[in-house]
Structure formats: C-alpha cells, structure tokens
LUMTOR-412682 format. One record per residue (C-alpha): y, x, z; residue number from 0; residue in three letters. Coordinates in Angstrom, 1 decimal. Layout:
BEGIN
        v        u        w     k     r
        Y        X        Z   NUM   ALA
...
// end
This chain:
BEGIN
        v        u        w     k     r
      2.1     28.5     15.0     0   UNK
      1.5     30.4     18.0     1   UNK
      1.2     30.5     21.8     2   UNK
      3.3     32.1     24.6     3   UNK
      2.5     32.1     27.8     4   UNK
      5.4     32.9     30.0     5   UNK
      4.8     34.4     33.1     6   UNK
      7.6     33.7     36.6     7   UNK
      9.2     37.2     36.6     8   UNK
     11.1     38.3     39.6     9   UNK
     14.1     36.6     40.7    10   UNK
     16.2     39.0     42.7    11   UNK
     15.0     41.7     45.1    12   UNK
     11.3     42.5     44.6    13   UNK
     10.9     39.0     45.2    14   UNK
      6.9     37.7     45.6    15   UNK
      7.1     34.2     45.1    16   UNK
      9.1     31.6     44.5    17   UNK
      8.7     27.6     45.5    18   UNK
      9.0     25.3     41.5    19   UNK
     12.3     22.8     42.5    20   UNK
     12.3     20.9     39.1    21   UNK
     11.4     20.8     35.6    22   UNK
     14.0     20.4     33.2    23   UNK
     11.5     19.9     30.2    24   UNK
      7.3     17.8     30.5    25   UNK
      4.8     18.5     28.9    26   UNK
      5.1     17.6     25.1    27   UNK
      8.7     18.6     25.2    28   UNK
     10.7     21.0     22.9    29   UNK
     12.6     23.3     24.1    30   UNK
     15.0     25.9     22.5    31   UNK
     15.5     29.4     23.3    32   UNK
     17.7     29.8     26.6    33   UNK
     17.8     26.6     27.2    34   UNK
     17.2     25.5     30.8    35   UNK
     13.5     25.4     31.7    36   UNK
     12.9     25.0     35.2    37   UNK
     14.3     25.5     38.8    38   UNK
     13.0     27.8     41.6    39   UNK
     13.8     28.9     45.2    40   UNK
     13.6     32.0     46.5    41   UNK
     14.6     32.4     50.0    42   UNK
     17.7     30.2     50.3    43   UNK
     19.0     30.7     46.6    44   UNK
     18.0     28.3     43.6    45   UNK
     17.6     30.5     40.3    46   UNK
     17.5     28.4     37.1    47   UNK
     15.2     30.0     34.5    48   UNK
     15.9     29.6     30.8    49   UNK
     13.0     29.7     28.2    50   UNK
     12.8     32.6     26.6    51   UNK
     11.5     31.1     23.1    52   UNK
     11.6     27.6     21.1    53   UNK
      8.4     26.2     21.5    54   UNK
      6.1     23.1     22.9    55   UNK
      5.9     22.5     26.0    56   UNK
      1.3     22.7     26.2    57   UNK
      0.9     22.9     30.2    58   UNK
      2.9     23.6     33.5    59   UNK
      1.8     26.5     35.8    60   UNK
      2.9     24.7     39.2    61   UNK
      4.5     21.5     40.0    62   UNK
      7.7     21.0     41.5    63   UNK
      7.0     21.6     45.7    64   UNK
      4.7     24.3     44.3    65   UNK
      4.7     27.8     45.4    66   UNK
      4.2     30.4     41.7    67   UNK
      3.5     34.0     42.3    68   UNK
      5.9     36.2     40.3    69   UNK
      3.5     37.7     37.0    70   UNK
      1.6     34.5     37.3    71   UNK
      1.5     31.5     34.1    72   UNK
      4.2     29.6     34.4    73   UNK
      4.3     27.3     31.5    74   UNK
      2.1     27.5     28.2    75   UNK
      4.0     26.7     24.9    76   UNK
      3.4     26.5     21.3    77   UNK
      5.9     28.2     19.2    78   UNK
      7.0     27.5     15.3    79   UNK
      7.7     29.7     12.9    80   UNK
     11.1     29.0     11.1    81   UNK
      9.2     27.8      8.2    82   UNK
      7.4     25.2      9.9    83   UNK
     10.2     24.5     12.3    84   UNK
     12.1     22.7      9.3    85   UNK
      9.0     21.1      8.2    86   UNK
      8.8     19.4     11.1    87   UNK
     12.2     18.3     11.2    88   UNK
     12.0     17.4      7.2    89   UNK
      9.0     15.2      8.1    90   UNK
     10.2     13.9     11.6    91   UNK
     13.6     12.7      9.5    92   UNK
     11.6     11.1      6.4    93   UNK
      9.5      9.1      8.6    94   UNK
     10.4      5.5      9.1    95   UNK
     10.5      4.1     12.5    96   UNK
      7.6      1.9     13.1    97   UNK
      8.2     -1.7     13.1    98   UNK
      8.4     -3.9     15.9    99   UNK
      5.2     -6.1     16.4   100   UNK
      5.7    -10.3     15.5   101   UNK
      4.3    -12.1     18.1   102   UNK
      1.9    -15.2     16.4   103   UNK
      3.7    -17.8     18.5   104   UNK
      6.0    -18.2     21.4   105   UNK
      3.7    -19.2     24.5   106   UNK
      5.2    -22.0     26.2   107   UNK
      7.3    -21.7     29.6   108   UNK
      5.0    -23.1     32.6   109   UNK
      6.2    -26.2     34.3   110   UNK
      8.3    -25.4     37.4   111   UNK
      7.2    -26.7     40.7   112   UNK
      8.8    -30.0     41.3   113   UNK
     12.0    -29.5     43.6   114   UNK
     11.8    -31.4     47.0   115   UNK
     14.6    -33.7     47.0   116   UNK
     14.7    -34.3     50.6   117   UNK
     13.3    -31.1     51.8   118   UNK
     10.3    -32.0     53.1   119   UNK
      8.4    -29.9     55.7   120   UNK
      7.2    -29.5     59.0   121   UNK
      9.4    -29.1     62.2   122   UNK
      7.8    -25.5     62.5   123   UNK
      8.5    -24.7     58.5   124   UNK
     11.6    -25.7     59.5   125   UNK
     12.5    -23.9     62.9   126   UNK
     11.2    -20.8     60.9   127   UNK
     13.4    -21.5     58.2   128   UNK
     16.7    -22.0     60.5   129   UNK
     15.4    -18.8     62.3   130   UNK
     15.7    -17.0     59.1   131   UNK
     18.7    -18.6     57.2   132   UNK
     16.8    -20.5     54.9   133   UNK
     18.4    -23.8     53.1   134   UNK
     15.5    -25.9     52.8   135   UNK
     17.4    -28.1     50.6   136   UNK
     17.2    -25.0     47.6   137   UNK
     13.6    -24.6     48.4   138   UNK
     11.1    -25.6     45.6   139   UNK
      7.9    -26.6     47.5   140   UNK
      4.7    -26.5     46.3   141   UNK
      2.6    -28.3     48.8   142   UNK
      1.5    -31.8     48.3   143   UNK
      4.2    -33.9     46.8   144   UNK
      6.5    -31.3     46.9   145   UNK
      6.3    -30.1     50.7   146   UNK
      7.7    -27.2     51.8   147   UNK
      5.1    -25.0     53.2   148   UNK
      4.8    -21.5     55.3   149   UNK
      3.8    -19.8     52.1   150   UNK
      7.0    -21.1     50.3   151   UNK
      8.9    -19.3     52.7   152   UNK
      6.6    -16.2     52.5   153   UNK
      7.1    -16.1     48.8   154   UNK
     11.2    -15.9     49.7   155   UNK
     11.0    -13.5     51.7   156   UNK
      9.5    -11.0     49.5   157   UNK
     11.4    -11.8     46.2   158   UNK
      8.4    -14.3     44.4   159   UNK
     10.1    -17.8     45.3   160   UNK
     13.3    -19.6     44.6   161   UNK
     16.6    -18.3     45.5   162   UNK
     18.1    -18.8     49.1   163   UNK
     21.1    -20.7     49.5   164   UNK
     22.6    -18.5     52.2   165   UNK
     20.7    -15.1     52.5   166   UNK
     22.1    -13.1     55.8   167   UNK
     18.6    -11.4     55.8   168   UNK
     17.7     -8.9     53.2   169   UNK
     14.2     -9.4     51.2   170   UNK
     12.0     -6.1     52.7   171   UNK
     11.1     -3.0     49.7   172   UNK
      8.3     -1.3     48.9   173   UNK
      7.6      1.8     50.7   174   UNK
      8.6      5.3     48.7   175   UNK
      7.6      8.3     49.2   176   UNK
      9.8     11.2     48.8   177   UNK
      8.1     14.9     48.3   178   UNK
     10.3     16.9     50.6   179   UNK
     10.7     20.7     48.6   180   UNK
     13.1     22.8     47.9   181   UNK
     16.3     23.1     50.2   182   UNK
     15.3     20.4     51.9   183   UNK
     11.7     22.0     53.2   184   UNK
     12.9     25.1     53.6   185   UNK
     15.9     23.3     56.2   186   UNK
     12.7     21.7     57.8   187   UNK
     11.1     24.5     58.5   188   UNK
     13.8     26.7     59.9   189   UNK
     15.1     23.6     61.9   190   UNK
     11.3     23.5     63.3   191   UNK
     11.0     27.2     64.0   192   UNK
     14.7     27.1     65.8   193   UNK
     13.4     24.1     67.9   194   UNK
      9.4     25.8     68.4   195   UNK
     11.2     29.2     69.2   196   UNK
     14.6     28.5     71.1   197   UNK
     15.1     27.3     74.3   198   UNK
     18.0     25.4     74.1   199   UNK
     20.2     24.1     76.2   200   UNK
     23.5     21.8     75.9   201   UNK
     27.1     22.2     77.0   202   UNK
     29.4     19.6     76.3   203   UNK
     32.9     19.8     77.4   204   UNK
     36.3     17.9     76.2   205   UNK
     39.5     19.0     75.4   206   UNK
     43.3     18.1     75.0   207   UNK
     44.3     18.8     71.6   208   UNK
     47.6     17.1     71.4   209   UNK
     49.8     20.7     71.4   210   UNK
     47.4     21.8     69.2   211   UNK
     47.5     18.3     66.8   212   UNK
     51.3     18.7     66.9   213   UNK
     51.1     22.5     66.3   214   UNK
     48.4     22.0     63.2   215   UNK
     51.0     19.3     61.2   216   UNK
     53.9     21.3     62.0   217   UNK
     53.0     24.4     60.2   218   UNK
     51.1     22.0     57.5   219   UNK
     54.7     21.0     56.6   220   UNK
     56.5     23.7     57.4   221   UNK
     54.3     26.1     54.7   222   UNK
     52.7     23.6     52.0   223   UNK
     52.1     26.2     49.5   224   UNK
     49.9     27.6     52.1   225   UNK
     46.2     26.4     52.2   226   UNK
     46.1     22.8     54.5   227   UNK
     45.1     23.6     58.2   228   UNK
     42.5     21.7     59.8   229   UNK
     41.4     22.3     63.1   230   UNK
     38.6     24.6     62.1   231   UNK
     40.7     27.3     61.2   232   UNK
     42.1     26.8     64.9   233   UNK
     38.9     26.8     66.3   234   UNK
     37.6     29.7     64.5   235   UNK
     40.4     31.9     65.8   236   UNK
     39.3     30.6     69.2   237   UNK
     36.3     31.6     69.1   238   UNK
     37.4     34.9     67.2   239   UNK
     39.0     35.5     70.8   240   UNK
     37.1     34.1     73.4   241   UNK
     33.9     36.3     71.9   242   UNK
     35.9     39.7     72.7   243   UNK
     34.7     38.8     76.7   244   UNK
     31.6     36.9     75.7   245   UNK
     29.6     39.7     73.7   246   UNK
     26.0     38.5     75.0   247   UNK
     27.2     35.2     73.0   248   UNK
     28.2     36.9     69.6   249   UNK
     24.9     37.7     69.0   250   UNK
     21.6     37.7     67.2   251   UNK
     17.8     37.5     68.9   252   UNK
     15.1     39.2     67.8   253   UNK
     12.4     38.3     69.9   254   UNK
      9.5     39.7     68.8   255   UNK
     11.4     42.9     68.9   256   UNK
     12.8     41.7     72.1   257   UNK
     16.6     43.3     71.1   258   UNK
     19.7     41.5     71.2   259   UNK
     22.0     42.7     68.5   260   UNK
     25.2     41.9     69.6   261   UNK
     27.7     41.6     66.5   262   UNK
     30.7     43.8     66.3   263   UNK
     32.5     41.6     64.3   264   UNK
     32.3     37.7     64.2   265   UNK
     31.0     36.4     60.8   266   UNK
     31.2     32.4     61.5   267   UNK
     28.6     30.3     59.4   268   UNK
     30.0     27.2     59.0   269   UNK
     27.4     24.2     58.5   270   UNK
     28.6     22.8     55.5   271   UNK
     26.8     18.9     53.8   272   UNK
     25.6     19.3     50.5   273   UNK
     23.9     17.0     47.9   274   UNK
     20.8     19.7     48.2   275   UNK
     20.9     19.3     52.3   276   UNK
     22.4     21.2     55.0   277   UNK
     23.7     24.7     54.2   278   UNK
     25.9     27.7     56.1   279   UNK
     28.0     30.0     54.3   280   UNK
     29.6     32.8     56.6   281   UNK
     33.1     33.5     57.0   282   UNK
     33.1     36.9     57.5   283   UNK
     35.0     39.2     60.1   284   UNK
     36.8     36.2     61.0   285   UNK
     38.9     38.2     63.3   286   UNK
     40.4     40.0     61.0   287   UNK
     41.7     37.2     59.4   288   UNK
     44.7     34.2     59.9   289   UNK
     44.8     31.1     60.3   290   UNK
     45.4     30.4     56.2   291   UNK
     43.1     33.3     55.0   292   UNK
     40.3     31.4     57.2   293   UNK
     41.4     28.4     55.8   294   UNK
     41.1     29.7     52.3   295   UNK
     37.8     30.8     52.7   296   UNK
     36.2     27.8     53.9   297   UNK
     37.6     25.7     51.4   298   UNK
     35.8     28.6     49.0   299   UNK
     32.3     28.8     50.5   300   UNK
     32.1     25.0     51.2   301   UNK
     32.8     24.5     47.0   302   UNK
     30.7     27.3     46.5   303   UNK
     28.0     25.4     48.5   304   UNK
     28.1     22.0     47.1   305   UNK
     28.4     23.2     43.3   306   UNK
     25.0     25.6     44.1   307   UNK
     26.8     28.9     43.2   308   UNK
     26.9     30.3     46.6   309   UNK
     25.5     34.2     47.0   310   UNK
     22.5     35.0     49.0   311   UNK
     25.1     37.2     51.1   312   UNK
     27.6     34.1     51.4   313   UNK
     24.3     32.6     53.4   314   UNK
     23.3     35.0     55.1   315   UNK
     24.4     37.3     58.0   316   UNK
     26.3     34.7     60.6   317   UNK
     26.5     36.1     64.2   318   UNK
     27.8     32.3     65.3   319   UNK
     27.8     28.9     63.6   320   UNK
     30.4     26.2     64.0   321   UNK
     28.9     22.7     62.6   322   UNK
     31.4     19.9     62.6   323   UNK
     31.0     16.3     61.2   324   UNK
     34.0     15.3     60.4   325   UNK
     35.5     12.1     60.8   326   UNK
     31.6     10.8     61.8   327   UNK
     31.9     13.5     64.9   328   UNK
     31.3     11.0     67.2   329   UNK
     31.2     11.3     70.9   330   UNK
     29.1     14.4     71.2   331   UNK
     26.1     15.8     69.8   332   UNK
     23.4     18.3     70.6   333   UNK
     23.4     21.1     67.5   334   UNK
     20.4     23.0     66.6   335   UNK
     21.1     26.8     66.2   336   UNK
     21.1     28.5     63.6   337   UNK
     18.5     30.8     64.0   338   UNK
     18.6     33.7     65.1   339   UNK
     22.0     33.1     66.9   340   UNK
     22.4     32.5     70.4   341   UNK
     25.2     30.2     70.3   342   UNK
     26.8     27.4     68.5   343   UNK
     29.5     24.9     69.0   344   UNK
     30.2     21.3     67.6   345   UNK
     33.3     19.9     67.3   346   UNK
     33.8     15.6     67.6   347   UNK
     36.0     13.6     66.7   348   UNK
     39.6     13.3     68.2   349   UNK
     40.4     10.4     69.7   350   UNK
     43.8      8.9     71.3   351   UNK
     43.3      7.7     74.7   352   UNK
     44.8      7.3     78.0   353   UNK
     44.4     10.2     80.4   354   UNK
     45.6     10.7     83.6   355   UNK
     48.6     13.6     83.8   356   UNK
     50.3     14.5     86.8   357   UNK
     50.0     10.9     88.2   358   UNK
     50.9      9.3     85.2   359   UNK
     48.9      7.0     82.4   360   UNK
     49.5      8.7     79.7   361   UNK
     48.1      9.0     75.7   362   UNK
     47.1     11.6     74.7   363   UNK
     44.6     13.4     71.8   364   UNK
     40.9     14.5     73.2   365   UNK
     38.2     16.1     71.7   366   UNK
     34.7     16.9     72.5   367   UNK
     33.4     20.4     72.1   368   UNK
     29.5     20.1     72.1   369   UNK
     28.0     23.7     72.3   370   UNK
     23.8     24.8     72.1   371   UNK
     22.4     28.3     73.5   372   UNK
     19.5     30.3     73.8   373   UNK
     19.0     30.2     77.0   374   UNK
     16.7     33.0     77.5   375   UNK
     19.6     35.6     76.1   376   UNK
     22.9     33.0     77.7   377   UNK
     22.8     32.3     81.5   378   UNK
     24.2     28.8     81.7   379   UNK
     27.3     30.2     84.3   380   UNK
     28.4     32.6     80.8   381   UNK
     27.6     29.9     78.6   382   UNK
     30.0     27.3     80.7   383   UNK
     32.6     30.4     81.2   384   UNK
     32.7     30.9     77.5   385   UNK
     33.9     27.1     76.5   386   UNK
     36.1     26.8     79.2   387   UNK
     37.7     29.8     77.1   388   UNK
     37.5     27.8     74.4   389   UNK
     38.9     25.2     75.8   390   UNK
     42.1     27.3     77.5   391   UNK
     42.9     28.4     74.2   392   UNK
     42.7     25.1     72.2   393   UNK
     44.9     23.1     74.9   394   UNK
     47.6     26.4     75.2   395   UNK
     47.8     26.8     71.1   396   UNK
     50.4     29.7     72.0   397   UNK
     47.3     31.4     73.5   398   UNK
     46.2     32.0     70.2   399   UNK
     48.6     34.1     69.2   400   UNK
     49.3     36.6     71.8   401   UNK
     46.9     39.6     72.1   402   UNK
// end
C-alpha cells in the first residue's frame, strides 16, 4: 500500500484557481483509474477531473463552494498493489453479510387518544378551525374527555396530529439551506457587478407582429427540411440591421479604461435556461448569416448549453444579448445586461388582441419588446431611436430583406 497525493493541475489557459463544484467519490470511497473524481469551475467552464490512480479515498483538499489553487492537495488516497487489490476483493467476497439483529420482544402500540365523537371544542377552537379548513369531526382531541383543543390543531398544522378531512392549506416545511456555488455564484456575482456598475435604464415598446407571424409559418411550411423559425431568428436579423446606424449600441464598455469598443460585427449572446442556471452562448457574425443558418445555430449552442459541453469561446465574446422567456414572456420585463454590453433587448410574449386600425376594431398579434442600456455610453433619444428601428422592421417583415 501506498499514498498519492494528487495535486489540482491546470485546467486550461495558465489557469490559477479553480472553485470545487462536486465530488463524485467521499471519503472512504474507491475509486478506479480515470474514473470521474470531482468537478471544478474555472471562469465560466466546468472541467470534470478523472483520478489518475485506483486508490482510497483518505481526505479532500476543498469542499465543494471551495476555491483550490492549481499545484495545491487536492485529494489524499491510498493505493493497492495488484496483489493486495484481489485480496481484498477475495476477502470482501468470502465474508458473510452480518445478520440482522432479533429484537427480544415487540413493544406494544400506545393507546390512541380517544376520538371525539361529537367534536367537542370551543367556539374559538372552532372559528380557528373553520378559518383554516379543519373538519373537527376527523380531529382526535386530547383535552379532557376528548376536547378538541388549540394544541390539537397546532399539531395539524405541522404534520404530528390526525389527518384533515379537507386540507386546502398545505402543512409549512422545514427551512433548507442551499450553498449557492458553482454556475450559480458565479451568475450572482456578475448579475451584482452589472447592477453595482451599470446605470441602467428601461425601454419598453410594443409591436405588431401579425405580417411577421403570417410570414414566420409560411416559410415554416413552405421549407420543412429547413431548421423551424421562431421569431428569434427574425429578431436577430433585426437587430443585425438596425445596429449598422446604431454603432454606439453594438458595443462593449470598458470603464476603467473609459473606451467604448464598438463591435464590427454583431455576435448575439442569446440568454439561454439551463439546469446549472442562466447561461449565453454567442451567435457569431450574425449578419452574415440567414434566417435558417441563425436558426441552426441557436438550436446548437442552446443543446450545447444545457448538456454542459459548451466552449469557453461559445460564452464568450457577445457585443449584444437577446434574452427571451418564452411562452412565460409575460407583459414586459426589465433585463439585466450582460456585462460589458451596452444594450439588450427582451422579447414577451405575443398576444391576440383588439387594436385600433384605421378606425376599425380589429385583432391583431402584439408583442412587447423590453430593452436595458447603459446609460452612461446610450443617450435615451438613440436608445428610443434604435427600437423604434426595431420595431419598423419587425411590423414591415419585407424590410428585412432589402438592403
């Protein structure tokens, strides 16, 4: 037998550190060579490390939430020769399993409190109980003679006394407390630096889409070999546009250096939901592309994303974010950027409604489009100039086309 400490070595890039996400082994624990050990971040990439021998698992450099410096201990384990190795597996197969303990004697139940039969309590035990959607008449009291008390009730409420006959409250839970690491801290933080750092400030404007519905199922059956259209692809190729007279907007802030870097091309991040928390791959030169090869790529990066195989350059690099919800788009919303960016637009979701046309009642399909900018780099005039390009575009589909 022998021991092996093994050290965190660098994870990409002359990395420094690296936050622990999970343990896939505990202390005690075999583990066989290359098989997966534990899980780190470094910047916004999770790298699993395998174990580089079959050993024991004898103590844990960091625990998960923990931050390991790359050379330092990572995890101590005991190693086997092959020799020994079968030993122990000789022995461990040879040896019976214990038995299970006999108990001396069953211990008789306790007596149940006697059930009221005519649900007696109080008129305030009972105005409580009505209050709350007790039926007194399934209570077991355990006052005097069977009286249903305050405590009786109590004990319902949190799970300890008899079932409820009708129950449209739920019993409360216990408190838990959820360690936030990983993804989810390092979404925190930049969320928190965008808000400390970034003046924002909110632009909501809406928007017919019902040439543009029409339009979107149209080509959906007139090409279904091609990628399905949504409206993002739409959306992107507005923005693709509209940017070409809104440079300032296209843009990334560096304000310590106090330059703005305005982007030549238009990578999009797209905020996309993932089981790990929030994250934006970036469909690059976006311009460049149509209305299916935009559509092709998101449906890429956003699988890429939720199976946890995206790059640290699919992440990275976005000159402007779109973050839609979906279906739960809702009314509006106020989006955080995506810092550095200036800019970022939001989506909601469409709705049929009567609008007012030329004199007329008449139905048609609107959208919100909520938008966020740094204001100290947008003026609000360019900022409201910019979506009603947006908007032109969406509502004239035709637009979209025409250079």
């Amino acid at each position: 037998m022998g021991r092996y400490t093994f050290k965190l070595p660098d994870v990409g890039e002359g990395t420094a550190e690296a936050e622990v996400v999970a343990w896939h082994a505990a202390v005690g624990d075999m583990v066989d060579e290359d098989a997966p050990l534990v899980d780190v971040m470094t910047d916004k990439a999770t790298v699993e490390i395998t174990s580089p021998v079959r050993g024991k698992v004898l103590s844990l450099g960091a625990q998960p939430g923990e931050m390991a410096v790359v050379g330092a201990p990572l995890v101590e384990l005991e190693t086997l020769d092959e020799e020994a190795e079968e030993f122990a597996e000789k022995v461990a197969e040879a040896t019976p399993e214990p038995a299970a303990p006999v108990a001396d004697a069953a211990p008789e139940p306790m007596p149940e409190p006697p059930r009221s039969p005519g649900a007696q309590a109080a008129p305030a035990v009972r105005s409580r109980a009505e209050a709350l959607g007790i039926d007194l008449a399934g209570v077991r009291g355990t006052g005097p003679r069977g009286r249903i008390t305050h405590e009786d009730l109590d004990a319902i409420l949190t799970g300890g006394g008899s079932a409820r006959a009708k129950a449209p409250f739920a019993a409360p839970r216990a408190d838990e407390q959820v360690k936030v690491i990983g993804l989810r801290r390092r979404i925190a933080e930049k969320m928190a630096e965008a808000k400390r750092r970034i003046p924002h400030f909110g632009y909501v404007e809406e928007v017919d889409v019902t040439e543009l519905e029409e339009l979107r199922r149209h080509l959906n059956q007139a090409h279904p070999d091609r990628p399905r259209l949504t409206l993002l692809p739409f959306l992107m190729r507005a923005v693709a546009k509209a940017v070409a007279d809104f440079p300032q907007i296209n843009a990334r802030y560096d304000d310590e250096a106090g330059v703005v870097t305005r982007s030549g091309a238009v990578h999009i991040g797209i905020a996309v939901q993932t089981d790990a928390g929030l994250m934006v791959p970036v469909v690059r030169n976006a311009e460049a592309r149509d209305l299916w090869e935009n559509a092709a790529e998101l449906v890429r990066l956003a699988h890429a994303a939720r199976e946890g195989t995206a790059t640290r350059e699919e992440l990275s690099g976005s000159s402007i974010t779109i973050t839609s919800l979906g279906p739960l788009g809702g009314v509006s919303h106020f989006p955080v950027m995506n810092h550095p960016e200036v800019a970022i637009l939001g989506p909601n979701r469409i709705i049929e409604r009567p609008v007012v046309r030329q004199g007329q009642i008449v139905a048609r399909r609107m959208m919100n489009v909520s938008s966020a900018f740094d204001h100290r780099v947008v003026d609000g005039q360019e900022a409201a100039e910019f979506i009603q390009r947006i908007k032109a575009l969406l509502e004239h589909p035709a637009a979209l086309f025409v250079d």
